[in-house]
C-alpha positions in Angstrom: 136.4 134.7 80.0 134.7 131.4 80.2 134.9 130.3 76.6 134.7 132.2 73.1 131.1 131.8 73.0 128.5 133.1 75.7 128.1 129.9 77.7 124.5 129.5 80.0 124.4 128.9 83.4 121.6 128.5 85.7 122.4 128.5 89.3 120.7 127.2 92.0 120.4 128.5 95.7 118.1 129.4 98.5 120.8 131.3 99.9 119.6 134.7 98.2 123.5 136.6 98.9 125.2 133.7 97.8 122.9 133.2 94.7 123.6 136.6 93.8 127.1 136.9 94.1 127.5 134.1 92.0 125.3 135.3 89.7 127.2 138.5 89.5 130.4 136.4 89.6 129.8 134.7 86.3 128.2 137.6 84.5 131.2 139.5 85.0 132.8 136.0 82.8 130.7 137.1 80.3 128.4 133.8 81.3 124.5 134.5 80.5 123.5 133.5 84.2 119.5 132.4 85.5 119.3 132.3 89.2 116.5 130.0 90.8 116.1 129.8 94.7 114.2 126.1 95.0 114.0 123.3 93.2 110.6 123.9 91.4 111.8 126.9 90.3 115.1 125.9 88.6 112.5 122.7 86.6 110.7 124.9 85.4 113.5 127.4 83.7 115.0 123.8 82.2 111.8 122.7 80.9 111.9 126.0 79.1 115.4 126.7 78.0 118.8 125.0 77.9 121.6 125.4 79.6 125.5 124.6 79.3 125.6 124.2 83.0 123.6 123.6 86.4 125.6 124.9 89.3 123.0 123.3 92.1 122.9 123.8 96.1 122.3 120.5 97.9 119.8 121.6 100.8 117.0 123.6 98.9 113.6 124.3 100.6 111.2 122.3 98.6 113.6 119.2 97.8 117.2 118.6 97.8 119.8 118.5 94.9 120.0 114.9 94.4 116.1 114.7 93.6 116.7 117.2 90.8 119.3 115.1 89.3 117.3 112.0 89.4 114.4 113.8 87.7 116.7 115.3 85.0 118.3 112.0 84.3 115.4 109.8 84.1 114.0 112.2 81.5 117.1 112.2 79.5 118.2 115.5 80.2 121.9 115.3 79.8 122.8 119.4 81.1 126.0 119.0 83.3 125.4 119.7 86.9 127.8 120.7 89.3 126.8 120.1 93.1 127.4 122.4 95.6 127.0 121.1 99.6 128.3 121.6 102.9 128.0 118.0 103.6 131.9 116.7 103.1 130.6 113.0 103.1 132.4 110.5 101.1 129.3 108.4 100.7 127.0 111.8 99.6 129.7 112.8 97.3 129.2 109.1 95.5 124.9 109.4 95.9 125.4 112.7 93.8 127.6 111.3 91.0 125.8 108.0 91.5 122.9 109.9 90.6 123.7 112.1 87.5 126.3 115.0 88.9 128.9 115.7 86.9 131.4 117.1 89.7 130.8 118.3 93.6 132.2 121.0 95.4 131.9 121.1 99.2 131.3 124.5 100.6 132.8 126.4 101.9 134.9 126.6 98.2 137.6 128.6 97.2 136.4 130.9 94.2 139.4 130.4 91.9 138.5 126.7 92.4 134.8 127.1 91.4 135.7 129.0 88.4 138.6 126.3 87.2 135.7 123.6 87.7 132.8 125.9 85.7 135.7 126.3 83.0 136.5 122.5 82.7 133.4 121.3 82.7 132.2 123.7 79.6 134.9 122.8 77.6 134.2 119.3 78.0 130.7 120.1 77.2 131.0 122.2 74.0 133.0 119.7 73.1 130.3 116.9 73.8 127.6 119.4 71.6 129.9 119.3 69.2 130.0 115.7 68.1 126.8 115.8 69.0 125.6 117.9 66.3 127.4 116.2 63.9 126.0 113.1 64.6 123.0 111.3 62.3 121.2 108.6 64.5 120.0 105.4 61.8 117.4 102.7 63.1 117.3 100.6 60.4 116.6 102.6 57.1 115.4 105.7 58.7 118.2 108.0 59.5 118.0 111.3 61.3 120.4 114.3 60.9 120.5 116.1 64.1 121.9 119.3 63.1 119.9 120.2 60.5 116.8 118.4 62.1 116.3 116.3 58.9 114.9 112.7 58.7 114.8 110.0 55.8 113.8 107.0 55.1 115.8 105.7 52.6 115.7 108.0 50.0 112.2 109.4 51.3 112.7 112.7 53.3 109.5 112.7 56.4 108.2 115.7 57.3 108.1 116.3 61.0 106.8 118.2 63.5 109.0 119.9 65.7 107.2 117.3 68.5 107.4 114.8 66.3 111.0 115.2 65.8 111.6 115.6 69.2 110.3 112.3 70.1 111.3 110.5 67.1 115.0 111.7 68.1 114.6 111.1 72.1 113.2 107.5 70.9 116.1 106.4 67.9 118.8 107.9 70.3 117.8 104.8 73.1 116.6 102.5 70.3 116.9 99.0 72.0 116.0 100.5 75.7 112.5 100.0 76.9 110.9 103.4 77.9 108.5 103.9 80.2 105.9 106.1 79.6 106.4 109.0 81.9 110.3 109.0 80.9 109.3 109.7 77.5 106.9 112.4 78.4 109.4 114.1 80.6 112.2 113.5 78.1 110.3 115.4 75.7 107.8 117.6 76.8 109.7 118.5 80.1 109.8 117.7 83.9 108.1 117.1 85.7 105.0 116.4 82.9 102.2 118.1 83.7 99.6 117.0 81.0 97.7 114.4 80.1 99.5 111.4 79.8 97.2 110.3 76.1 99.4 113.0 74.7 101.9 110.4 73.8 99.9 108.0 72.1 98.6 110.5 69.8 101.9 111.5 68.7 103.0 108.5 68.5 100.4 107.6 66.5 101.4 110.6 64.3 104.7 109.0 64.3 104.0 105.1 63.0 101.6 107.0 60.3 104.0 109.2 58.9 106.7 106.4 58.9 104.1 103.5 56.9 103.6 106.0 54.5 106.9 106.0 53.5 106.6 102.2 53.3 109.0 101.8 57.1 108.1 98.3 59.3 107.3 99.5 63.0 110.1 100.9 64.3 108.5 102.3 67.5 107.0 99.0 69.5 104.9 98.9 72.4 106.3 97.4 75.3 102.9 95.9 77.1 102.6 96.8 80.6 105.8 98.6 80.4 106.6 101.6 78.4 108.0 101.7 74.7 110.7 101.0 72.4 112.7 101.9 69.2 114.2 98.9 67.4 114.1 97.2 64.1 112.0 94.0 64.2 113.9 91.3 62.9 111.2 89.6 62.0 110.1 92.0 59.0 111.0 91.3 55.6 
């Protein structure tokens, strides 16, 4: 069994036998498995759902592998991803991991290795959601609790939209980083964003209004020309 609780995979390849042996593979691991067969396909299931692991094929119809990993990272999404290729390139292997891959496996694999890897890699990450979930983010006086989704400012609880708390938490958790714009809405409402783009300033507008109720100093600053960041200003009393 691949851990106590039912771990989530989504695997990714757009070779349909392979795809579903491997999705029967893990099943049988008592693994909740999503199959998707191109890249659009597998965005859209992680705009919609998480996952505890991305088992991704390189060469994919619409775009590779790597471009999947660059758009998760650059949108925050931290789901662990491990490559599968039949390119045995040294300097591939470092593009992938270069690029936000957590491990590579060169086809053709050895299933007993696959499955060591899989089990590795979700104990690390259970592990990771773990400490996670315990953590509270802080940004000056405002503090945010991220199990139980609860935020404060001092002594003043804020009531949040699930949006709201969303991009309050994706903002505090890189407070001192500027943000661009579309990272944040890709962060948030999912990648690739398909919206329009105002969306954010209205809930960031939310956002600063809720917070100067409470009596908080900007804590969300625009970056002109640029994007966005959290931090305290210094400059406040």
């Amino acid at each position: 069994m691949l851990q106590e609780t039912r771990s989530r995979l989504l695997v990714v390849d757009d070779d349909p036998e392979l795809l579903q042996f491997l999705l029967d593979e893990f099943s049988r691991e008592q693994a909740e498995c999503i199959g998707a067969i191109n890249g659009t396909e597998a965005l859209q299931h992680l705009r919609q759902s998480r996952f505890d692991l991305l088992i991704l094929d390189w060469t994919l119809p619409d775009f590779d592998g790597i471009e999947i990993c660059r758009r998760l990272r650059s949108s925050g999404d931290q789901t662990p991803v491990l490559m599968l290729t039949a390119h045995d390139d040294l300097d591939e292997q470092v593009q992938a991991l270069d690029l936000g891959a957590d491990d590579y496996l060169t086809k053709p694999f050895e299933l007993k290795e696959l499955h060591a890897r899989v089990r590795a890699r979700l104990r690390r990450g259970h592990v990771e959601k773990a400490e996670q979930q315990s953590e509270t983010l802080s940004l000056g006086d405002l503090s945010i609790d991220v199990l139980s989704r609860a935020v404060r400012f001092k002594d003043k609880a804020l009531s949040l939209s699930q949006r709201e708390f969303n991009l309050l938490h994706f903002l505090v958790e890189r407070s001192g980083q500027v943000l661009t714009r579309q990272a944040i809405l890709e962060g948030v409402w999912g990648a690739p964003f398909v919206g329009d783009p105002n969306t954010l300033d209205v809930y960031l507008g939310y956002l600063r209004r809720k917070l100067k109720q409470q009596g908080s100093p900007p804590l969300v600053h625009t970056i002109r020309g640029v994007g966005f960041m959290a931090r305290v200003d210094e400059t406040q009393p």
